[in-house]
Backbone bond lengths (Angstrom), bond angles and torsions (degrees), N, CA, C in turn:
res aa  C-N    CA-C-N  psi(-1)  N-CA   C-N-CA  omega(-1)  CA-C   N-CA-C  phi
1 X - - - 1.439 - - 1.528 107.99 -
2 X 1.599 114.16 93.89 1.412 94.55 155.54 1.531 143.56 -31.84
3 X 0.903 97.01 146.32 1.931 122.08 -174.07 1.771 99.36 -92.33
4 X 1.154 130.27 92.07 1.551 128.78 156.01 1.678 136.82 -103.91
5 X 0.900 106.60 118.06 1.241 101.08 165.00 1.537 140.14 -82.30
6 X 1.271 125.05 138.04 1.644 128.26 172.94 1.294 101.13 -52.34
7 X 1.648 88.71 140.72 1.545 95.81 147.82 1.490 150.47 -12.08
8 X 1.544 84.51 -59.11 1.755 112.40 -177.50 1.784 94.55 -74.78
9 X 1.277 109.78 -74.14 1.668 108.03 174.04 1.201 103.65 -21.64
10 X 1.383 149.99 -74.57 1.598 161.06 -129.45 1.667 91.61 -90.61
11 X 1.387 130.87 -39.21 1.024 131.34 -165.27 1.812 110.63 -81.64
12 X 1.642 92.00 -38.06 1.712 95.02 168.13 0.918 107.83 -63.74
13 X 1.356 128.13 -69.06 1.854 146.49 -164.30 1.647 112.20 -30.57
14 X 1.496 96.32 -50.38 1.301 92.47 -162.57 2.203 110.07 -73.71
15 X 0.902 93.47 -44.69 1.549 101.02 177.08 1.877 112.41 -36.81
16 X 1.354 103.05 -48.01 1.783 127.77 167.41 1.565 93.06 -56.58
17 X 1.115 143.25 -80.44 1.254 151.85 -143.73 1.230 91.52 -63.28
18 X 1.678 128.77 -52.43 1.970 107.91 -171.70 1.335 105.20 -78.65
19 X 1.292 137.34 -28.20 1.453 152.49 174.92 1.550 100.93 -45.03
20 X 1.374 116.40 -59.79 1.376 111.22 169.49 1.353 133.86 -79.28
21 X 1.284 108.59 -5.74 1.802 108.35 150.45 0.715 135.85 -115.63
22 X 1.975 117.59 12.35 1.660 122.56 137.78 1.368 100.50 -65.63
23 X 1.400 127.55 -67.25 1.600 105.16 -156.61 1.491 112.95 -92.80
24 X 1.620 127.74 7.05 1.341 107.01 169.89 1.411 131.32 -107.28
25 X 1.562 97.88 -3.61 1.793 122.71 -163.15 1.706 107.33 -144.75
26 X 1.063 90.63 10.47 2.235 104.39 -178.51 1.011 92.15 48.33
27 X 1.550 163.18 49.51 1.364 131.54 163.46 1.521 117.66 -134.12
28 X 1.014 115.26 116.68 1.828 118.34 -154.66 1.613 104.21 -72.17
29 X 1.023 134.14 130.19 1.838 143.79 -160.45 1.414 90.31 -109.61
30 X 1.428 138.84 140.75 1.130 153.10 111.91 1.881 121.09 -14.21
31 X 1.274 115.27 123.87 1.553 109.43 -172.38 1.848 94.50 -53.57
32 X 1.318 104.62 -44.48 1.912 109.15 -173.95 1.849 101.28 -66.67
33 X 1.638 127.81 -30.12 1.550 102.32 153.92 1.075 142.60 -73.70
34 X 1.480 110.23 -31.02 1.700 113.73 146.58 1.324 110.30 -49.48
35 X 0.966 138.19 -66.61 1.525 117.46 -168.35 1.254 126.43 -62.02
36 X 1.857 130.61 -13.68 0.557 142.07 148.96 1.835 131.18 -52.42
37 X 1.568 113.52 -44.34 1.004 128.36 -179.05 1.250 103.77 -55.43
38 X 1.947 94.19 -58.60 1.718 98.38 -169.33 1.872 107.63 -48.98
39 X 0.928 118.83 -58.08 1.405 114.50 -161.25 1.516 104.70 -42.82
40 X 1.125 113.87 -56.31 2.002 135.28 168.42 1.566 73.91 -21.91
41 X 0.947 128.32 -94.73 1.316 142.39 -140.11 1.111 125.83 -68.02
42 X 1.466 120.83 -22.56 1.533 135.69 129.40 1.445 118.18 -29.68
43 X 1.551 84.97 -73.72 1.649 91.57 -169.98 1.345 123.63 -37.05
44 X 1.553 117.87 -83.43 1.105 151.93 104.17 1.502 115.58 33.29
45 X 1.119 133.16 -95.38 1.671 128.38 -138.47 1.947 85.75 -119.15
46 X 1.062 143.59 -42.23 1.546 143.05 -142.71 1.131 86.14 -92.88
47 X 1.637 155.15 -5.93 1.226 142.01 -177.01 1.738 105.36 -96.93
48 X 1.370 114.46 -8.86 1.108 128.54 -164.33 2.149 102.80 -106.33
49 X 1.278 96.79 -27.98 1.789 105.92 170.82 1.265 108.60 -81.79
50 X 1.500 112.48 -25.82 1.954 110.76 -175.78 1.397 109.79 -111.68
51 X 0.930 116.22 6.79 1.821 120.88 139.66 0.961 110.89 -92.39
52 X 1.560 144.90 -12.87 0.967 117.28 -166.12 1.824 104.22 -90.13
53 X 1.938 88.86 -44.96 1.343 92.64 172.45 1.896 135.85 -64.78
54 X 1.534 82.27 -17.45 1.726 79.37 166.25 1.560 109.46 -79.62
55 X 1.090 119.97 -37.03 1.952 116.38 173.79 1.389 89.17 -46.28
56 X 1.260 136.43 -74.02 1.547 128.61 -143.99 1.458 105.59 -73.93
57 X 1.570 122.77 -17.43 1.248 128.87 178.68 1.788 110.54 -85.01
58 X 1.264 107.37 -9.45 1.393 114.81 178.06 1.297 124.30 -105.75
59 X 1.698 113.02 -21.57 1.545 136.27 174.30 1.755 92.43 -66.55
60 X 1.417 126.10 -62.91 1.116 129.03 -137.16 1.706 106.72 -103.61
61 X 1.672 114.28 -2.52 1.608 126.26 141.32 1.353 115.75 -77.96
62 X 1.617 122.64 -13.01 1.020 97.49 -178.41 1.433 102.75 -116.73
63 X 1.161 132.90 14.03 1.409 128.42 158.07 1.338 119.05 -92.40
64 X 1.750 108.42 -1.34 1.677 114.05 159.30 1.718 104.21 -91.77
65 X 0.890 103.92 -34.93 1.640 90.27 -175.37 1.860 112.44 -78.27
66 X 1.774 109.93 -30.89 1.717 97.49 146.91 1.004 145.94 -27.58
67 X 1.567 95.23 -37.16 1.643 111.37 -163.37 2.134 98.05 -106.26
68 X 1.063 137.46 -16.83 1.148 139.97 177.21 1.055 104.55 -15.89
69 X 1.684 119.06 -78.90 1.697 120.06 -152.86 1.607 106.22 -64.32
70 X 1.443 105.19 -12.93 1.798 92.84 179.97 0.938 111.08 -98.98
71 X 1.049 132.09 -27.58 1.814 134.09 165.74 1.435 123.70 -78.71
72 X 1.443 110.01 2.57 1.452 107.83 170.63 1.268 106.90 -164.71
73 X 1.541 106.96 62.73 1.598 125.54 163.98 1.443 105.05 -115.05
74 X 1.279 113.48 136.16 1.609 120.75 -162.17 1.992 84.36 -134.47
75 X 1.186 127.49 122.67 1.334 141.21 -173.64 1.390 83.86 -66.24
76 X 1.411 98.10 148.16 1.711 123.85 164.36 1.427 134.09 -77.09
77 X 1.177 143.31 160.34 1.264 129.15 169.19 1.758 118.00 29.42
78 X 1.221 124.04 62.93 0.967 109.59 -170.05 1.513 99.60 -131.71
79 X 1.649 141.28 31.38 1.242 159.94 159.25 1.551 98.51 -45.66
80 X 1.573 113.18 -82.28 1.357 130.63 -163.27 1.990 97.79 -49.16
81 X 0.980 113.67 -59.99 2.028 119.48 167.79 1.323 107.48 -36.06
82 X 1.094 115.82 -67.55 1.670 118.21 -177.55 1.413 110.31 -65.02
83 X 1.352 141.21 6.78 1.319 139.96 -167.89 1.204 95.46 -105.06
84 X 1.578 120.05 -68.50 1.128 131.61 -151.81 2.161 103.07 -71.90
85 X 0.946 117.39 2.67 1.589 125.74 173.86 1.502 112.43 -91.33
């Protein structure tokens, strides 16, 4: 499943992207090399953050659904027990 971004996303992103390689790497980017980069970086590296986060999003549904029958077991027939106390 491709990874896309909106418009608006692409329109924020890129402004951040030369901002951080004027002040972290001195070297001023073109809005068209930022946009370039970004895509690289789409392509490339963001398919590798949304697998990662779906693994951890799938580890940690399924250590709630492990746990189901103990967190949502309600005893049976148990009227006549509670009476007699």
């Amino acid at each position: 499943m491709p990874i896309e971004l909106s418009k608006q996303e692409t329109a924020d992103i890129i402004p951040s992207i030369c901002r951080y390689f004027r002040e972290e790497i001195e070297q001023d980017l073109s809005e068209l090399q930022a946009r370039f980069l970004l895509g690289y970086f789409m392509k490339e590296i963001a398919p590798l953050a949304y697998n990662k986060g779906v693994s951890d999003a799938e580890r940690y549904f399924r250590s709630k659904i492990e746990d189901l029958p103990g967190s949502c077991f309600e005893a049976e027939l148990t009227y006549w027990h509670k009476k007699r106390k």
